[in-house]
C-alpha positions in Angstrom: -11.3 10.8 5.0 -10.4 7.2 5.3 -6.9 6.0 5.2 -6.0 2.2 3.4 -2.9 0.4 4.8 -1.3 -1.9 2.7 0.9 -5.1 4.2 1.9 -8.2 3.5 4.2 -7.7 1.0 7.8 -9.3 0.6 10.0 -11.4 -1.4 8.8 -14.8 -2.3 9.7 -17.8 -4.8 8.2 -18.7 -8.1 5.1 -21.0 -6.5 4.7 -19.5 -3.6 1.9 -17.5 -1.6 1.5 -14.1 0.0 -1.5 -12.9 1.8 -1.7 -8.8 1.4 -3.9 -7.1 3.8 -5.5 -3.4 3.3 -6.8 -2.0 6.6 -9.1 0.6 6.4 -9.3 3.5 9.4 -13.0 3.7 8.9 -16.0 1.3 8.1 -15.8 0.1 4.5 -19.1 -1.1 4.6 -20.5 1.8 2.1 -17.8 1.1 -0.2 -18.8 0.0 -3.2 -16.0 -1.2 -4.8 -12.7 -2.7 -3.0 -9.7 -3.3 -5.7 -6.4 -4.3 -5.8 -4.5 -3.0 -8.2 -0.7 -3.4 -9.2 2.0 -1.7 -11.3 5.2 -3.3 -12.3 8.5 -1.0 -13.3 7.8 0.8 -16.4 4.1 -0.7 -16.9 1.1 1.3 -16.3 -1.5 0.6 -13.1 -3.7 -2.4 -13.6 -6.3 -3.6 -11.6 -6.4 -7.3 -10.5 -9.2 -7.9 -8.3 -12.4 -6.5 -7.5 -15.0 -7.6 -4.9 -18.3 -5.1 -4.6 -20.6 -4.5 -1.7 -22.3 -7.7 -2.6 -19.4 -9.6 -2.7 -19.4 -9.8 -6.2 -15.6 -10.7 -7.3 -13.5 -10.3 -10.5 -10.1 -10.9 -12.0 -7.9 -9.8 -14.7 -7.2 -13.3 -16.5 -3.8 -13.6 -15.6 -4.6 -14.3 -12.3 -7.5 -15.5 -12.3 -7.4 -19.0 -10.2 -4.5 -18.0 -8.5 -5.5 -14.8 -6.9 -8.4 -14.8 -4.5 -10.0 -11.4 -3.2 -12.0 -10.7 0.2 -13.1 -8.4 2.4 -14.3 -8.6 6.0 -16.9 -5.6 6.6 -16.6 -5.9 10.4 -12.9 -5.8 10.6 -12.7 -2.8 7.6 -9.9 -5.3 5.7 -9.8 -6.7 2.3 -7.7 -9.2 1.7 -5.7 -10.8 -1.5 -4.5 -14.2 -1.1 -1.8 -14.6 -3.9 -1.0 -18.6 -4.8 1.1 -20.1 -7.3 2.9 -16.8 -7.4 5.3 -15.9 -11.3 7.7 -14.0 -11.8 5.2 -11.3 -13.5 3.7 -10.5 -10.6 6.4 -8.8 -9.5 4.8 -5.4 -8.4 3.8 -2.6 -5.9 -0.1 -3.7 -5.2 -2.4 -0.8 -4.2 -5.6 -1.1 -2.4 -8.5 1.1 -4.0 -11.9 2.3 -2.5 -14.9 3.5 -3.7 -17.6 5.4 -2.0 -20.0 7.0 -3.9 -17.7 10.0 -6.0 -14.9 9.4 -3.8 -11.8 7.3 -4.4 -9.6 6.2 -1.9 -6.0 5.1 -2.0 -3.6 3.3 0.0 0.6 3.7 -0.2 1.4 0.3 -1.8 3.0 -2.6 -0.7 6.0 -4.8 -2.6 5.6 -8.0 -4.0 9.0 -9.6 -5.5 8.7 -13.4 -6.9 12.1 -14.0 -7.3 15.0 -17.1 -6.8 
């Protein structure tokens, strides 16, 4: 089993930037897929970024050049730098893992964009 730790979470104004973090107890290396995903009160789970094995990367369009996703093989983190933040992304953000049939999940960390 691997275990995903969310951080970086926090309260923030409108225009401002968060970096979350989601470290990985094992090598993420043969993972696939590494997502963030959020969900707001009352809203279902949606996913935000995605960056593949090759580095691929992808956004939903809300965020798209505000958000940017990483991931650092050697140091089993991917990261979501979060510019320009809104009010709407107001959320828990999850960190996701995919290795072969297995999907791995992290606890969440809080994001409030608030004044």
């Amino acid at each position: 089993q691997v275990q995903l730790v969310e951080s970086g979470g926090g309260l923030v104004q409108p225009g401002g930037s968060l970096m979350l973090s989601c470290a990985a107890s094992g090598s993420i290396s043969s993972f696939y897929v590494m997502d963030w995903y959020r969900q707001a009160p009352g809203k279902e789970r949606e996913l935000v970024a995605r960056v593949t094995g090759g580095s691929l990367k992808s956004y939903v369009d809300s965020v798209k050049g505000r958000f940017t996703i990483s991931r650092d093989n050697a140091k089993n983190t991917v990261y979501l730098q979060m510019n320009s933040l809104k009010f709407e992304d107001t959320a828990v953000y999850y960190c996701r893992g995919v290795r072969g049939r297995e999907v791995f999940w992290g606890q969440g960390t809080q994001v409030t964009v608030s004044s």
